[in-house]
LOPA-683272 format. One record per residue (C-alpha): residue in one letter; x, y, z. Coordinates in steps of 0.2 Angstrom, whole numbers, plus 5000, padded with zeros to 4 digits. Layout:
aXYZ ...
This chain:
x580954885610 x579154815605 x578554815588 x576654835587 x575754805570 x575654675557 x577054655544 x576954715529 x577954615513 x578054715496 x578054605480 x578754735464 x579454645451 x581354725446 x581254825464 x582654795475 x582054755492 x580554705487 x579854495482 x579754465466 x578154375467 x576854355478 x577454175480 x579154195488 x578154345498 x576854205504 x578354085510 x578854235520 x577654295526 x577054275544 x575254275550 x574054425552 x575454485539 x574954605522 x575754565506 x575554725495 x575854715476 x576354835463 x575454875448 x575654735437 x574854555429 x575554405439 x575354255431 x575054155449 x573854035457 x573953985475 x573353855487 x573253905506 x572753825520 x572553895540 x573454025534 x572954215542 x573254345529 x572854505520 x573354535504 x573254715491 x573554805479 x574854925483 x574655125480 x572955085470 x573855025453 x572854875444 x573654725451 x573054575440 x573154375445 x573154295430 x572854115432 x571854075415 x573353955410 x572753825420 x571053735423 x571153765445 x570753925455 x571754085454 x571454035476 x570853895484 x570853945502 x570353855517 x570453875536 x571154035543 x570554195533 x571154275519 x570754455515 x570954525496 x570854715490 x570754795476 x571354645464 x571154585449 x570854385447 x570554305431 x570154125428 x569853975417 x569253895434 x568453975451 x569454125452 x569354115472 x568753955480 x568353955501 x567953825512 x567953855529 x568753995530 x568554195536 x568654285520 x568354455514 x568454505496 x568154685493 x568354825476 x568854665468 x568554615450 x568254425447 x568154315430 x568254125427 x567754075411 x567053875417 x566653895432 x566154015446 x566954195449 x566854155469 x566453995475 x566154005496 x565853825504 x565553795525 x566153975528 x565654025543 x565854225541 x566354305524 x566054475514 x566154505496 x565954695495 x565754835482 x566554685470 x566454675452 x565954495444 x566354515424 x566154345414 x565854175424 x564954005421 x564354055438 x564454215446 x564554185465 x564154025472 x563654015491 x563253865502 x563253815520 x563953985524 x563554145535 x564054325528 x563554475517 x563754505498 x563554715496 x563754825483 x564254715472 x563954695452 x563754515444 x563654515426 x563954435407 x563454255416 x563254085407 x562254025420 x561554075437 x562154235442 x562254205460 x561854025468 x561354015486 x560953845494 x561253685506 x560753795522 x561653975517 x560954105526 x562054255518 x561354445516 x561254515498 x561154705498 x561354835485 x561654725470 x561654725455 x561554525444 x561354575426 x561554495407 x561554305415 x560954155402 x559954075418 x559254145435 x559854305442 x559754235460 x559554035462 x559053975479 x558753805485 x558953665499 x558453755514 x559453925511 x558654065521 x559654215514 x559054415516 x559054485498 x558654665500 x558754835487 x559554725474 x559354745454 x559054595444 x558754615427 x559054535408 x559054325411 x558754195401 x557554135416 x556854185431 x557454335441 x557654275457 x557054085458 x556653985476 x556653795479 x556753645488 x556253705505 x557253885506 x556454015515 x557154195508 x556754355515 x556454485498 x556754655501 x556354815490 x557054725474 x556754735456 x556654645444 x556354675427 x556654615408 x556954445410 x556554295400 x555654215415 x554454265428 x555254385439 x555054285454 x554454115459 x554253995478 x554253815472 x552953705484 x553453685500 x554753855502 x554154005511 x554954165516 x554454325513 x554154475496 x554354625503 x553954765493 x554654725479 x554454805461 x554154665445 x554354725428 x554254655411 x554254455414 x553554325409 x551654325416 x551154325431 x552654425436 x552754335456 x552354155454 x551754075472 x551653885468 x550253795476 x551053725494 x552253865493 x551954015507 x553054165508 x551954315512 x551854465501 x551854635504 x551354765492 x551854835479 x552054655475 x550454555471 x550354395478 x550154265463 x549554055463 x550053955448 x548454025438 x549254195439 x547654265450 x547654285469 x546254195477 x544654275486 x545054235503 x546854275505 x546454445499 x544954475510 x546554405523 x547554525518 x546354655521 x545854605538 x547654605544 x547854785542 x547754865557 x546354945566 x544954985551 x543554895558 x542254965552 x543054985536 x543354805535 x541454785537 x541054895525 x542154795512 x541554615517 x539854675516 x539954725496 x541054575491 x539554475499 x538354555489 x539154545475 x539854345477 x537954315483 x537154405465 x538354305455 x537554155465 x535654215460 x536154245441 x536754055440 x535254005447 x533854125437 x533554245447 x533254425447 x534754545452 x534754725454 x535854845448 x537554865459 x538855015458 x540554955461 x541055155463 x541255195480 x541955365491 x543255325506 x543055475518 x544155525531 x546055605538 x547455575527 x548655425532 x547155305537 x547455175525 x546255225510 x547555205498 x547955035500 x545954975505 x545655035488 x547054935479 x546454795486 x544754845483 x545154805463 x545954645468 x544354585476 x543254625462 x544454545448 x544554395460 x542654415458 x542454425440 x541854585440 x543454685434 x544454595419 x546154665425 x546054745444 x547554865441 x547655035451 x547755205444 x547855335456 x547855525452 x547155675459 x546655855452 x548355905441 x548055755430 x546355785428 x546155955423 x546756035409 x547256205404 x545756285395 x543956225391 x543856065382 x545656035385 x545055955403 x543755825397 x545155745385 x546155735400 x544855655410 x544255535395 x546055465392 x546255435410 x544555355413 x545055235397 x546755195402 x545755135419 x544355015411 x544754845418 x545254935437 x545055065451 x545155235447 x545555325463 x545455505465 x546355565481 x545855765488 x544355725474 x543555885484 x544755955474 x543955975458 x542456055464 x542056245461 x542056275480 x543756205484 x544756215467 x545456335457 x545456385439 x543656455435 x542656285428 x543956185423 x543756065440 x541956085436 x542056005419 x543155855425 x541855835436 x540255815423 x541455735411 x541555585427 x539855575429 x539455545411 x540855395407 x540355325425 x538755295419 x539255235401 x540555105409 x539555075425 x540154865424 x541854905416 x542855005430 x542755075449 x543155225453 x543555265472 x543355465476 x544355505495 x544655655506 x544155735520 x542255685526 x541755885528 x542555925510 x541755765501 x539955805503 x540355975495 x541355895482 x539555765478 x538555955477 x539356005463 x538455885451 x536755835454 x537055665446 x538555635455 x538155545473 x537055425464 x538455365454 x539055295469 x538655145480 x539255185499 x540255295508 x541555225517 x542055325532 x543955295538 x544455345557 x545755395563 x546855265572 x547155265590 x548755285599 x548955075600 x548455055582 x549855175578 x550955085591 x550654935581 x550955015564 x552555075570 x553154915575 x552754855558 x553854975549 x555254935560 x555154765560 x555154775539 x556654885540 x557654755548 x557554835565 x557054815582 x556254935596 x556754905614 x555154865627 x555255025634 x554855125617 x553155065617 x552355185631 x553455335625 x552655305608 x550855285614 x551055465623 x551755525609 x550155485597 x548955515613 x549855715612 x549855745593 x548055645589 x547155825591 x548355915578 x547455985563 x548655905553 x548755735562 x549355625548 x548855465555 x550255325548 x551155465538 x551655545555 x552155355561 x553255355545 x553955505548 x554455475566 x555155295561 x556155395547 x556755515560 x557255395574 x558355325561 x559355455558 x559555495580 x560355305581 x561355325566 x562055495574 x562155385591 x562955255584 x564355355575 x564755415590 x565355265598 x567055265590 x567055055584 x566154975574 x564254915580 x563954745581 x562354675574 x561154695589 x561454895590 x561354905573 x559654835574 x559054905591 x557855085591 x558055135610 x556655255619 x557855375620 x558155385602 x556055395601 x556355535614 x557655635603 x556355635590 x554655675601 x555455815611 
């Protein structure tokens, strides 16, 4: 008879059959075999080499290695592969140490008190996942290696909380690198990991700090209380910030030294050494949003009149008077939002706002609950936006014709027009919505259209421009759409352009959100684990699922 299956060796202490360490239970144990231990603290350290092995706790009591009587790894491990679950390693060294080996640590707790928790060298595959790093000189030190690190908590750090460098090309997801003394992520000498949805917060320095040529892809992280900026390229790295969220650092929040040049994707703003993004790279920016032609005109056209009167003023000359205020007309989902960000960006570049942030609110925030309660509303939002853009979205809204709640909408309205006019030079204020609805919303205020400069009409995209915009949310979600989704996408957008309620890149959103969900259903159904290409791939089919 055939037995099929990997041995299993059982270490309890005082149990008869089982080992009585895991040490006699490694000299015994065969490759591909799992060593399973019984609650307890073993106080253990082990070399292996080309050894193939899993080993766990067994029945899920706390099994704790204990090597912190010596000054070398609870584990030094190389060649082979080495899985650990659900342990407990303490150290006054690395608590596990890899070099080229297949490793996979996962819901284990680390410590090492001088040195790092995990130390991974020349690896060319290894997972640390849903992992708990508590106390270390370093938490988890990664180079020359290939693998994941997911759902895993790094914390109570003397130095860096996790180290990536000399070519590591790892994937950080779902993180969390807390209460270190230096960086939360260090990365340098060529490492090109993906960090993505992770939390970095309270360190000595930066949050997440690039050098010496890496090139690291940022994903949807934030970072925020630390002693540092929250993020900085060095010269000569590149890479990519990808929406990521900066909070409480060290000014200017992103630091992009001069020769370094990831790209940077809202919400981040893109930042030089001087803490100010230059004029060109914002108008490039702009012009690499698709479609919006017209729109891009527009918005070239009144940065060159206003660089052009800064020009006459330093030489003597007469200028007139400019309005910076401005209404973006048009469907919903045509990028008016994020034209009018940038539109603050520009005029701070310009020196014609002091700070250039964004406040965006709509009629709620506005109007208040009886008379006079609505033009304290409006006064304290108008303030709180001195020094940016004040964008109203649905500003129709307001008016008596298309709001509701007698003349409270009304009074936010007057209250507008007067504080634009006493603050003409110290903010913008962008009003958007419908093109129809807007000329009724500047009715309801005989001073109100000549507040504003220009209307700036937004159309809608067209089926390729949608194609496009698609693509791009794909490709920044770390997935891919096979050659033959692009015509079933374009009919789609042709077929629903004519909606009343077409939302332009909201309806692409939504349709890249549900074809999502139809591959995950596919790929559960395949009974094995996907590899790396199908967890990546969007077929026509799953497009189909969704359009039909």
């Amino acid at each position: 008879m055939t037995m099929v299956g990997s041995r299993t060796l059982l270490v309890a202490p005082g149990r008869h059959g089982a080992y009585p360490t895991i040490g006699d239970a490694l000299g015994s144990a065969p490759d591909d075999g799992v060593i399973a231990v019984a609650a307890g603290t073993y106080a253990e350290t082990f070399e292996l080499a080309d050894r193939r092995l899993t080993i766990r706790a067994h029945e899920g009591g706390e099994v704790v290695l204990d090597g912190t009587g010596g000054d070398w790894p609870v584990l030094a491990v190389s060649g082979g592969s080495l899985t650990l679950h659900g342990l407990t390693l303490r150290s006054t060294a690395a608590a596990v140490q890899a070099e080229d080996v297949e490793l996979t640590l996962e819901r284990c707790t680390l410590a090492a008190s001088q040195g790092p928790a995990v130390a991974v060298r020349g690896c060319r595959r290894f997972t640390v996942a849903r992992c708990v790093v508590d106390g270390a000189e370093q938490g988890v030190v990664v180079e020359s290696s290939s693998g994941r690190i997911e759902e895993t908590t790094v914390s109570n750090v003397a130095g860096d909380g996790v180290v990536i460098g000399l070519g590591a090309d790892p994937e950080l997801r779902g993180c969390v690198i807390t209460d270190c003394g230096q960086r939360g992520i260090y990365v340098y000498q060529y490492a090109r990991p993906v960090i993505e949805k992770c939390d970095v917060a309270r360190t000595g320095h930066e949050g997440i700090a690039v050098a010496q040529q890496s090139r690291p892809e940022v994903r949807r992280c934030r970072v925020h209380d630390v002693g540092g900026v929250g993020i900085s390229f060095a010269a000569g790295c590149a890479g990519a910030i990808v929406e990521c969220q900066v909070e409480n650092s060290a000014p200017p929040g992103i630091l992009v030294a001069d020769g370094a040049t990831p790209t940077v994707t809202e919400p981040a703003r893109r930042a030089t050494s001087s803490g100010d993004t230059g004029l060109d790279d914002l108008l490039a920016d702009l012009d690499a949003m698709v479609g919006l032609p017209g729109v891009k005109s527009e918005v070239h056209a009144v940065v060159d009149e206003i660089q052009v009167n800064e020009w006459r003023k330093r030489a003597g000359l007469s200028v007139g008077t400019v309005s910076h205020h401005l209404i973006f007309a048009g469907a919903p989902g045509t990028g008016k939002t994020t034209v009018a960000r940038t539109y603050g960006q520009l005029l701070k570049s310009l020196g014609v706002l002091t700070k250039g942030q964004f406040r965006e609110v709509s009629r709620r925030d506005l109007v208040g609950q009886y008379i006079g309660h609505t033009a304290e509303k409006t006064s304290v939002v108008f303030e709180e936006s001195l020094g940016g853009v004040l964008f109203i979205d649905e500003a129709y809204t307001l008016s008596r014709q298309a709001g509701s709640g007698g003349d409270f909408g009304q009074e936010a309205i007057d209250t507008l027009v007067k504080l634009m006019e006493d603050h003409r030079d110290e903010v913008a204020v962008i009003v958007a919505g419908y093109t129809a609805e807007m000329r009724e919303f500047l009715d309801a205020n005989p001073g109100l259209g000549s507040r504003f400069s220009k209307t700036i009409e937004f159309e809608n995209y067209s089926p390729d421009e949608l194609v496009q915009i698609i693509t791009r949310m794909v490709n920044g979600g770390d997935y891919q759409l096979e050659e033959d989704t692009a015509p079933v996408l374009r009919d789609y957008f042709a077929r629903i352009a004519d909606d009343p309620n077409f939302g332009n890149a909201r309806d692409a959103r939504r349709l890249f959100e549900g074809v999502r969900k139809v591959q995950s259903q596919r790929l559960r159904l395949l009974g094995r684990m996907p590899d790396t290409a199908e967890l990546r791939t969007l077929t026509a089919a799953d497009v189909l699922a969704v359009t039909r």
